[in-house]
LUMPA-574267 format. One record per residue (C-alpha): residue number from 1; chain; z, x, y. Coordinates in pm, 1 decimal, decimal comma. Example, Ala and Ser with C-alpha at 12.3 -4.5 7.8 and 13.67 -1.06 7.14 Angstrom:
! LUMPA-574267
<vogu k="1" c="A" up="780,0" east="1230,0" north="-450,0"/>
<vogu k="2" c="A" up="714,0" east="1367,0" north="-106,0"/>
! end
This chain:
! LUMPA-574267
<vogu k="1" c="A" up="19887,5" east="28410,4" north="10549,3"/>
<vogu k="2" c="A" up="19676,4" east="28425,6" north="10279,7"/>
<vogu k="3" c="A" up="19399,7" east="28129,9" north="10436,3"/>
<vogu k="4" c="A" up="19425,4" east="28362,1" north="10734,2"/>
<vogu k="5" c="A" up="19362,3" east="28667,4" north="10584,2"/>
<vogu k="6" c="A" up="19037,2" east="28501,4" north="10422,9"/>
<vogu k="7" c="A" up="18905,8" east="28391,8" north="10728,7"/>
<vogu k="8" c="A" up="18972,8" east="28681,4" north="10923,6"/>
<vogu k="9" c="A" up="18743,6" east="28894,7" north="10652,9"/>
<vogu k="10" c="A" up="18455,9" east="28685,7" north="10736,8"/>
<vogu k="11" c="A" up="18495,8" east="28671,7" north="11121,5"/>
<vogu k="12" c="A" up="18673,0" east="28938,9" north="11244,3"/>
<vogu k="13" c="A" up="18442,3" east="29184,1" north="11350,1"/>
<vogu k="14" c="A" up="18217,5" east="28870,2" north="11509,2"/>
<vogu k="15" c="A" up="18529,3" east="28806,8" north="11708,7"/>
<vogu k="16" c="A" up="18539,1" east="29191,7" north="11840,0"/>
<vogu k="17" c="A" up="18161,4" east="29117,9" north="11909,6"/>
<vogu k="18" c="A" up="18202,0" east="28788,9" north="12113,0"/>
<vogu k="19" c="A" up="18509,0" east="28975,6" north="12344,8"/>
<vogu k="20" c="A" up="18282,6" east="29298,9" north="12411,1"/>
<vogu k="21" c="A" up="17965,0" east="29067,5" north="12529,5"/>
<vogu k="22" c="A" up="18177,7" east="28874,1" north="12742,6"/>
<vogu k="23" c="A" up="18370,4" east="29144,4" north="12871,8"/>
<vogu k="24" c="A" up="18048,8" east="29297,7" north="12960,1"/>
<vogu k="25" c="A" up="17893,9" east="29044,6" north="13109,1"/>
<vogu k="26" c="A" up="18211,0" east="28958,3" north="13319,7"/>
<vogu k="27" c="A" up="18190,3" east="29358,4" north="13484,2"/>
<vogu k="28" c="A" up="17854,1" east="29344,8" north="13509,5"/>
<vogu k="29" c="A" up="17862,3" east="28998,1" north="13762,8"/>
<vogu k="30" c="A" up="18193,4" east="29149,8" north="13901,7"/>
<vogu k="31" c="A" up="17972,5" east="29496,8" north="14043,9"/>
<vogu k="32" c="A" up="17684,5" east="29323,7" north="14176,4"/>
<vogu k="33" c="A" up="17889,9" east="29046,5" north="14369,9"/>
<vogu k="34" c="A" up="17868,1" east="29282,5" north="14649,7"/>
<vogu k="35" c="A" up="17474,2" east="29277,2" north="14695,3"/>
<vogu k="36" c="A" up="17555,2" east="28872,2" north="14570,8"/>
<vogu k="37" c="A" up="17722,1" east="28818,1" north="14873,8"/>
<vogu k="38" c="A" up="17514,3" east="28971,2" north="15109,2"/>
<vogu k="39" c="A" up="17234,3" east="28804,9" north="14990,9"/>
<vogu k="40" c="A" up="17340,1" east="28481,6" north="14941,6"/>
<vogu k="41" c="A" up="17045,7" east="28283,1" north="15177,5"/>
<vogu k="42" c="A" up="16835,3" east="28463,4" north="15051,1"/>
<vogu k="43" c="A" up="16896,9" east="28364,7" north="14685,7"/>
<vogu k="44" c="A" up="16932,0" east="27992,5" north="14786,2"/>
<vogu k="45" c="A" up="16599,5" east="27983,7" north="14893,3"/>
<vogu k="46" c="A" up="16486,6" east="28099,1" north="14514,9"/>
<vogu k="47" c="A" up="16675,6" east="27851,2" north="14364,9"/>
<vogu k="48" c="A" up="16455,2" east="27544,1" north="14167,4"/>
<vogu k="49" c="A" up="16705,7" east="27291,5" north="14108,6"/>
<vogu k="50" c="A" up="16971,9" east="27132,7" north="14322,5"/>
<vogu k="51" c="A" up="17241,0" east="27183,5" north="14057,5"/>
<vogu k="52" c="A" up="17196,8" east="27533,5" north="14116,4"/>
<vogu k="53" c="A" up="17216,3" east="27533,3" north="14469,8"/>
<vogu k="54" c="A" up="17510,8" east="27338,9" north="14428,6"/>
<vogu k="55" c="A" up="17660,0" east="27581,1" north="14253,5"/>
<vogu k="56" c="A" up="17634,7" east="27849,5" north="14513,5"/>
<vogu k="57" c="A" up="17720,9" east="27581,1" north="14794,9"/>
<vogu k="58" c="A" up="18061,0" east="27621,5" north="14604,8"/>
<vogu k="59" c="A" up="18063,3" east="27954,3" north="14635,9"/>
<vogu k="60" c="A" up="17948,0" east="27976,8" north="14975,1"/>
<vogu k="61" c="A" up="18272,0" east="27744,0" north="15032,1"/>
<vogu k="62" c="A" up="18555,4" east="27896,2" north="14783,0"/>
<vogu k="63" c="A" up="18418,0" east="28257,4" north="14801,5"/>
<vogu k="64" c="A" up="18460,5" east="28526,6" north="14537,3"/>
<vogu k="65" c="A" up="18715,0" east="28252,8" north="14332,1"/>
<vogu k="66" c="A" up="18389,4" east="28068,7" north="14301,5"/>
<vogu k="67" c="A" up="18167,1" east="28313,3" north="14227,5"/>
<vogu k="68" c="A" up="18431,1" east="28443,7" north="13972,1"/>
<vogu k="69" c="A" up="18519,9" east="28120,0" north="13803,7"/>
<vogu k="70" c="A" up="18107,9" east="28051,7" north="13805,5"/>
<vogu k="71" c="A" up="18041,6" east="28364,0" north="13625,6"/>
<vogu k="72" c="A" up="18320,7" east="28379,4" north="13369,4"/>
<vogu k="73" c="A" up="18412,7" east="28024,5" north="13275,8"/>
<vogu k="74" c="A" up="18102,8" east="27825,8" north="13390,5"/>
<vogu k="75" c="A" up="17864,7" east="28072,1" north="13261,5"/>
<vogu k="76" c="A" up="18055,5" east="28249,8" north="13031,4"/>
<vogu k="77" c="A" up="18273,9" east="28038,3" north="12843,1"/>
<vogu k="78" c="A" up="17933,9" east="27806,3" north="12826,8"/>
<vogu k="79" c="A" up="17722,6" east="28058,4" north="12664,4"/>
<vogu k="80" c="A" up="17951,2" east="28337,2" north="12473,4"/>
<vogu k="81" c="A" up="18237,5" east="28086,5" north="12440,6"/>
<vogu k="82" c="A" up="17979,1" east="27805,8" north="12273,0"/>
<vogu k="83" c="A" up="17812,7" east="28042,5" north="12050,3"/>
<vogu k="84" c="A" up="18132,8" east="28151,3" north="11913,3"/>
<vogu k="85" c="A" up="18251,5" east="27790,7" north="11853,5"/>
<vogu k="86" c="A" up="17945,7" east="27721,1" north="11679,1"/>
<vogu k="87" c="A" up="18001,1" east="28072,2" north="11456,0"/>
<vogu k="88" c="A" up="18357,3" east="27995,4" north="11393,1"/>
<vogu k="89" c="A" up="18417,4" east="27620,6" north="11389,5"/>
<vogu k="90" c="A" up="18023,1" east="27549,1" north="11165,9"/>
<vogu k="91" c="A" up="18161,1" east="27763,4" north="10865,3"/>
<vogu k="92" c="A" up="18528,7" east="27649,5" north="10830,5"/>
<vogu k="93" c="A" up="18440,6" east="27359,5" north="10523,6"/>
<vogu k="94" c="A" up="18108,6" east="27419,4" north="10471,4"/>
<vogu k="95" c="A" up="18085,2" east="27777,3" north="10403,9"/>
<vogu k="96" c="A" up="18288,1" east="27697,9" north="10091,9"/>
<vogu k="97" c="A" up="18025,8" east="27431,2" north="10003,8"/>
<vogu k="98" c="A" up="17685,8" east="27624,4" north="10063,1"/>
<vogu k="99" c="A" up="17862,4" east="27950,9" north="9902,3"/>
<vogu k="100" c="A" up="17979,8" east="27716,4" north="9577,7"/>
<vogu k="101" c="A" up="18344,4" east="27837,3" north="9623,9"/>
<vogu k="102" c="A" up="18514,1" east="27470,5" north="9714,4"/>
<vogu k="103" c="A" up="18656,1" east="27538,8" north="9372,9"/>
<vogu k="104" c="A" up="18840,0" east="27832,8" north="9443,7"/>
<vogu k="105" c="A" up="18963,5" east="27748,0" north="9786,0"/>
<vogu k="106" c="A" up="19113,2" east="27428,2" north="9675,4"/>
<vogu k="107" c="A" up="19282,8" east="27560,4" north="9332,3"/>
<vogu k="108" c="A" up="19550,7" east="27711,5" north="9580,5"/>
<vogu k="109" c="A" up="19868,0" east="27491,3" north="9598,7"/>
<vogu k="110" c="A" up="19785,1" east="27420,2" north="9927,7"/>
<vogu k="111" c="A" up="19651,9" east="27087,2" north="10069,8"/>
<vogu k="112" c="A" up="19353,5" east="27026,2" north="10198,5"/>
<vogu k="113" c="A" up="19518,8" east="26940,2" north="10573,5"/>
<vogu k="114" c="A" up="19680,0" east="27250,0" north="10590,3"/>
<vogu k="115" c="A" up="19384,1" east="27448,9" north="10468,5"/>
<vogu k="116" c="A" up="19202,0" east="27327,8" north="10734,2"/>
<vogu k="117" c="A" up="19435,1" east="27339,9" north="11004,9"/>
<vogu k="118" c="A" up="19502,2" east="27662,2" north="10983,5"/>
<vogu k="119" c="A" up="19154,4" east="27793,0" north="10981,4"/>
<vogu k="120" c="A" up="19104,3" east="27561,3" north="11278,9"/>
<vogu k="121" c="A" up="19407,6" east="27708,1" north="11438,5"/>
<vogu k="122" c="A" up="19308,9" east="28107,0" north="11349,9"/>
<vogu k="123" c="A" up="18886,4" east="27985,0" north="11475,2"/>
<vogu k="124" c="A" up="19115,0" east="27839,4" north="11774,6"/>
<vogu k="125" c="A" up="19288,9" east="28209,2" north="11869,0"/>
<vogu k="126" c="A" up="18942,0" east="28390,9" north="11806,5"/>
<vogu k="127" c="A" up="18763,9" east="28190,7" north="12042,0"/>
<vogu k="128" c="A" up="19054,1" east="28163,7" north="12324,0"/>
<vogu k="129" c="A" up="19164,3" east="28524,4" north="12324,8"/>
<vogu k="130" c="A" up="18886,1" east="28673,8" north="12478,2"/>
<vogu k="131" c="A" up="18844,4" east="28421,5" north="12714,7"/>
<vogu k="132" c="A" up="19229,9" east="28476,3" north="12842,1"/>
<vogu k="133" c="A" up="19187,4" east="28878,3" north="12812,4"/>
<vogu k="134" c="A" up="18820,2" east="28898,6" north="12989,4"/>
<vogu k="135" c="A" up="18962,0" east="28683,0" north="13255,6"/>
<vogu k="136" c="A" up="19264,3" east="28856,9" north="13308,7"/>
<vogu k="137" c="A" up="19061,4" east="29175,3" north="13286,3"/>
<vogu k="138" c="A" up="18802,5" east="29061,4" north="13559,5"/>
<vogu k="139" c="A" up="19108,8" east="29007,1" north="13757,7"/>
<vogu k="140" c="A" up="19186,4" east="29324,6" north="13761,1"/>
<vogu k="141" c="A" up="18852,6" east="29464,0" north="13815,9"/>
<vogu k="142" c="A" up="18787,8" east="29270,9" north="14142,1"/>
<vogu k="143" c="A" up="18954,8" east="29548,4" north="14347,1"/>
<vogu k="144" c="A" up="18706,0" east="29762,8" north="14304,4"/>
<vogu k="145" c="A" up="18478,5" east="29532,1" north="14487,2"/>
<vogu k="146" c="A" up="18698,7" east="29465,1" north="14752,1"/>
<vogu k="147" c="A" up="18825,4" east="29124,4" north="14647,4"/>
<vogu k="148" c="A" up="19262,4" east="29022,5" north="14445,3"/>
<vogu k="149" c="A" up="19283,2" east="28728,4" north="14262,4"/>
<vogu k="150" c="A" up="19609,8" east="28568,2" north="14175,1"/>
<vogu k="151" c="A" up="19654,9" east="28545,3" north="13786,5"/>
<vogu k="152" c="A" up="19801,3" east="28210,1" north="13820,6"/>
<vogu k="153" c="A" up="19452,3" east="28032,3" north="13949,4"/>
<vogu k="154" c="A" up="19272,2" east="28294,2" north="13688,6"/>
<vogu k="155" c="A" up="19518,1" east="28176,0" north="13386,0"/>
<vogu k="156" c="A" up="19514,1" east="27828,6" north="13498,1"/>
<vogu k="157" c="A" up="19134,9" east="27863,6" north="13492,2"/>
<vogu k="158" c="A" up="19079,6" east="28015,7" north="13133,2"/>
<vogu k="159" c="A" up="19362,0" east="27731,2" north="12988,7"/>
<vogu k="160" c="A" up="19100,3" east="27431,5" north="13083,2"/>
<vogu k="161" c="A" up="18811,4" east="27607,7" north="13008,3"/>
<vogu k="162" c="A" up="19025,5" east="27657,3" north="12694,2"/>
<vogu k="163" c="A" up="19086,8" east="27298,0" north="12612,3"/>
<vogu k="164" c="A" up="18693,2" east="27263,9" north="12669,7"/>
<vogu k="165" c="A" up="18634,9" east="27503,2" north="12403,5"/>
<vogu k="166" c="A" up="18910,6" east="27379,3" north="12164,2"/>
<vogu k="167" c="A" up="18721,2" east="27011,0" north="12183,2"/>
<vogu k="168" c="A" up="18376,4" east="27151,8" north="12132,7"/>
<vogu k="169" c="A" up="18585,0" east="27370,6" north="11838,0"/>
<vogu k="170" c="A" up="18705,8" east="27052,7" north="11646,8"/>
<vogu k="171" c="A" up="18363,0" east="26861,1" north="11664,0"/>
<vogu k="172" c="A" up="18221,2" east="27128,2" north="11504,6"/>
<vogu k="173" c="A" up="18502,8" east="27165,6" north="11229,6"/>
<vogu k="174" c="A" up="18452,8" east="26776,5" north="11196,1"/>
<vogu k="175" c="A" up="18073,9" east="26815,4" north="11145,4"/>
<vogu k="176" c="A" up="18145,3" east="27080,4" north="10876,8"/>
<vogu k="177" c="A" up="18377,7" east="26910,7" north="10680,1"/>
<vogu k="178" c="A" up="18106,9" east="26696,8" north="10578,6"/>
<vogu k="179" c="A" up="17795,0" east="26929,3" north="10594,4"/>
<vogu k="180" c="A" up="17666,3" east="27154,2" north="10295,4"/>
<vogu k="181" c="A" up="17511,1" east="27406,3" north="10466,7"/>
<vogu k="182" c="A" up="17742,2" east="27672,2" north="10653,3"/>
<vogu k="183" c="A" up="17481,1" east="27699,5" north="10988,2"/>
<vogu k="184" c="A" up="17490,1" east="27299,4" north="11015,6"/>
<vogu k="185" c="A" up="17747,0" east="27228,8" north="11218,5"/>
<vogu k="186" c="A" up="17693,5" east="27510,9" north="11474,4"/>
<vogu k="187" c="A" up="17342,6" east="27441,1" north="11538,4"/>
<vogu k="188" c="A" up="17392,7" east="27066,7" north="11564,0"/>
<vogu k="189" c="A" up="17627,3" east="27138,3" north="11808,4"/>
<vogu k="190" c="A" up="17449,9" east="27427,4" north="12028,2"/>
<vogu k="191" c="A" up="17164,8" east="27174,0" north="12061,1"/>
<vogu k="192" c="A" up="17398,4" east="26888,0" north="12209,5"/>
<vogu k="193" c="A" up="17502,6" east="27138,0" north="12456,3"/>
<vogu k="194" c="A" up="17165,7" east="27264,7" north="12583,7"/>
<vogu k="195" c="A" up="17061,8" east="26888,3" north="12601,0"/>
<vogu k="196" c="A" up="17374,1" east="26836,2" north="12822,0"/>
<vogu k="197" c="A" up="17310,1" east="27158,8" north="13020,0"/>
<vogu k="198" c="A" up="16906,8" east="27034,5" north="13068,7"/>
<vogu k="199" c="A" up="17099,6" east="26723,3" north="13187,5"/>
<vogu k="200" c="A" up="17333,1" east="26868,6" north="13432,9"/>
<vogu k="201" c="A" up="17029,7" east="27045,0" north="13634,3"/>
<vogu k="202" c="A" up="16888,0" east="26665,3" north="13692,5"/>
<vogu k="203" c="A" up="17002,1" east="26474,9" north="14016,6"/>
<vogu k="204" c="A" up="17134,0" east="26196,4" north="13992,2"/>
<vogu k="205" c="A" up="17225,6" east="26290,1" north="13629,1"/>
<vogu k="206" c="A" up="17419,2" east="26593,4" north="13616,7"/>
<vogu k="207" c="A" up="17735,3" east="26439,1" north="13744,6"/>
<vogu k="208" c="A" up="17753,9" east="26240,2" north="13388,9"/>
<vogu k="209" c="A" up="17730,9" east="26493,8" north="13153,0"/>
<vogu k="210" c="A" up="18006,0" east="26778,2" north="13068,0"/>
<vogu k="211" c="A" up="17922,5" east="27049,1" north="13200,2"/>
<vogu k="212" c="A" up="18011,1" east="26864,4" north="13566,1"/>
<vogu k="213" c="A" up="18379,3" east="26847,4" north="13358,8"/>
<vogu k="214" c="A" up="18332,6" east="27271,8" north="13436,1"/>
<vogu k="215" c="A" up="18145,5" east="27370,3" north="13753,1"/>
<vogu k="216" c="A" up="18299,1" east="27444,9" north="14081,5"/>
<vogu k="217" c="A" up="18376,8" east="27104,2" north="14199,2"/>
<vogu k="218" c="A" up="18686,4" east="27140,2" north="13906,6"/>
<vogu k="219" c="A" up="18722,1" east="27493,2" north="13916,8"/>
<vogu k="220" c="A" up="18735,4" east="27566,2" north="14292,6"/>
<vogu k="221" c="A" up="19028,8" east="27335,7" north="14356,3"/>
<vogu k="222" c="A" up="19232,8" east="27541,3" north="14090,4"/>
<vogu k="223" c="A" up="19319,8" east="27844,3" north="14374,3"/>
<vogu k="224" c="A" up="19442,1" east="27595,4" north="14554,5"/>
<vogu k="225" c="A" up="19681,7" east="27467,7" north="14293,6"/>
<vogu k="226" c="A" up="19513,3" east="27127,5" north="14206,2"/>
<vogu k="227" c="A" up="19448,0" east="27171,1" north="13877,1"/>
<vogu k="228" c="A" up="19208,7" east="26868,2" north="13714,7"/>
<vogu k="229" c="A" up="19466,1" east="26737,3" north="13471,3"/>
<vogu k="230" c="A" up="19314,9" east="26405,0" north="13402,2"/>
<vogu k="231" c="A" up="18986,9" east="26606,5" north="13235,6"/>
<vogu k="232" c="A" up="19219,8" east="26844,4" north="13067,1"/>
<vogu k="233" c="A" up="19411,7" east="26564,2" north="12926,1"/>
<vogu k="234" c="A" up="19110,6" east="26422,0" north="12800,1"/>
<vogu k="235" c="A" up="18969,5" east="26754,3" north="12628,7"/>
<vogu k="236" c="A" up="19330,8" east="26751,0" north="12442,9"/>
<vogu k="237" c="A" up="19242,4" east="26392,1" north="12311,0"/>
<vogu k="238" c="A" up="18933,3" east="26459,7" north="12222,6"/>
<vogu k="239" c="A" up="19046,2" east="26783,5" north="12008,3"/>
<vogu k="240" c="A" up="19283,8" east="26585,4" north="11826,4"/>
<vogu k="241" c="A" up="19090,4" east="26290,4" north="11787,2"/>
<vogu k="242" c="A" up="18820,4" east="26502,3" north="11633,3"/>
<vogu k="243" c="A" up="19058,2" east="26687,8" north="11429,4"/>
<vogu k="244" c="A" up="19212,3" east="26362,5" north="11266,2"/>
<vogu k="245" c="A" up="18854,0" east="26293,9" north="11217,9"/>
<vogu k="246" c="A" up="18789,7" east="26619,7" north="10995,4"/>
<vogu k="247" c="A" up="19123,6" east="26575,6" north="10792,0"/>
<vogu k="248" c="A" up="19007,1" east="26256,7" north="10686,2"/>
<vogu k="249" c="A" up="18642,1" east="26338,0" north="10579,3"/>
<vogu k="250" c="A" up="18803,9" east="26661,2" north="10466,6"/>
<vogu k="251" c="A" up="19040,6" east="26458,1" north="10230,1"/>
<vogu k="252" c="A" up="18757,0" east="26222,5" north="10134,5"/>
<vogu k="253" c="A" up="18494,4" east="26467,3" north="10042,0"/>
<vogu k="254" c="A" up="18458,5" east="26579,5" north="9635,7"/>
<vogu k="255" c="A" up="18210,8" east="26872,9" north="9694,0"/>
! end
């Protein structure tokens, strides 16, 4: 409790940050889907890149699931949900190394796996548990727009944008075990995501990078029940792979 307790003094209050912004954001895009809707040609006329019209082409076929799933887990989980990765995940070895306090962390009879384990689990709850409570929150917003959602397709939803996060989570604790300064990590890892996100608004190249793992043509299906296991599956192997990764350099590194 101890190695959570430590953690949670540093990033607590970044945590509460990270849930108001998205919960914000998410009410905002909630209220205006109204005027959204109703303008909807008109907006797909103003749109410069075919990945965007795309986008709304899903909407204009799933609805308001699309529109929500666009706004809180392909938009928000992208932005919000990668900068906290990148605040949480960059600092969880190499904060000890760029503050010179290795020494005191690792006097603890505690090993080195489970020290960093458990801040990757406790970075792991403060990045997922706004993500479930905004969505389940949205959910319960929509009525005053006119529009239910199930929380089944909305929970299913926030779980594999979850499992997106957790993998972009354990490259980043991977890059920090071996990185001195505590801001490494994160911004390595912010500028592999823009590059994929400049990426994904290129035809013919879009449909290779990850962020085509997370638009509508994964998250629509999920009202319907068809939930995109196979990508999932291979989010949860990339976490772990990228966690054994970081236990070994972890192990391996003298400070």
């Amino acid at each position: 409790m101890s190695l959570v307790r430590q953690y949670l003094r540093d990033t607590l209050w970044v945590a509460v940050g990270y849930f108001v912004l998205m919960a914000v954001a998410l009410a905002a895009a909630i209220l205006y889907w109204p005027d959204f809707r109703d303008n909807l040609p008109s907006i797909v006329k103003l749109l410069p890149f075919d990945a965007l019209r795309e986008l709304v082409a899903g909407i204009e076929r799933f609805g308001y699931w699309a529109y929500f799933a666009i706004q809180q887990d392909f938009k928000g989980c992208s932005l919000f949900g990668l900068a906290a990765v990148a605040l949480f995940g960059s600092g969880v070895v190499a904060r000890e190394a760029d503050q010179k306090t290795a020494e005191f962390l690792l006097s603890r009879p505690v090993s080195r796996t489970r020290i960093l384990l458990v801040r990757f689990a406790t970075a792991a709850v403060l990045v997922l548990a706004p993500v479930f409570l905004t969505s389940l929150g949205g959910m319960w917003l929509s009525p005053v727009v006119g529009e239910r959602l199930a929380p089944g397709p909305v929970l299913a939803a926030a779980a594999y944008l979850g499992l997106f996060l957790l993998m972009q989570l354990a490259f980043c604790v991977w890059l920090s075990a071996g990185s001195e300064h505590q801001l490494r990590a994160g911004v390595i890892l912010i500028g592999i995501m823009l590059f994929q996100f400049a990426l994904y608004l290129v035809k013919g190249v879009g449909d290779w990078t990850l962020y085509a793992l997370v638009d509508p043509s994964r998250l629509g299906p999920i009202q319907a029940g068809r939930f995109p296991w196979r990508e999932a599956a291979g989010f949860a192997a990339a976490t772990i792979g990228f966690l054994l990764l970081a236990i070994r350099r972890f192990a391996r590194r003298d400070f």
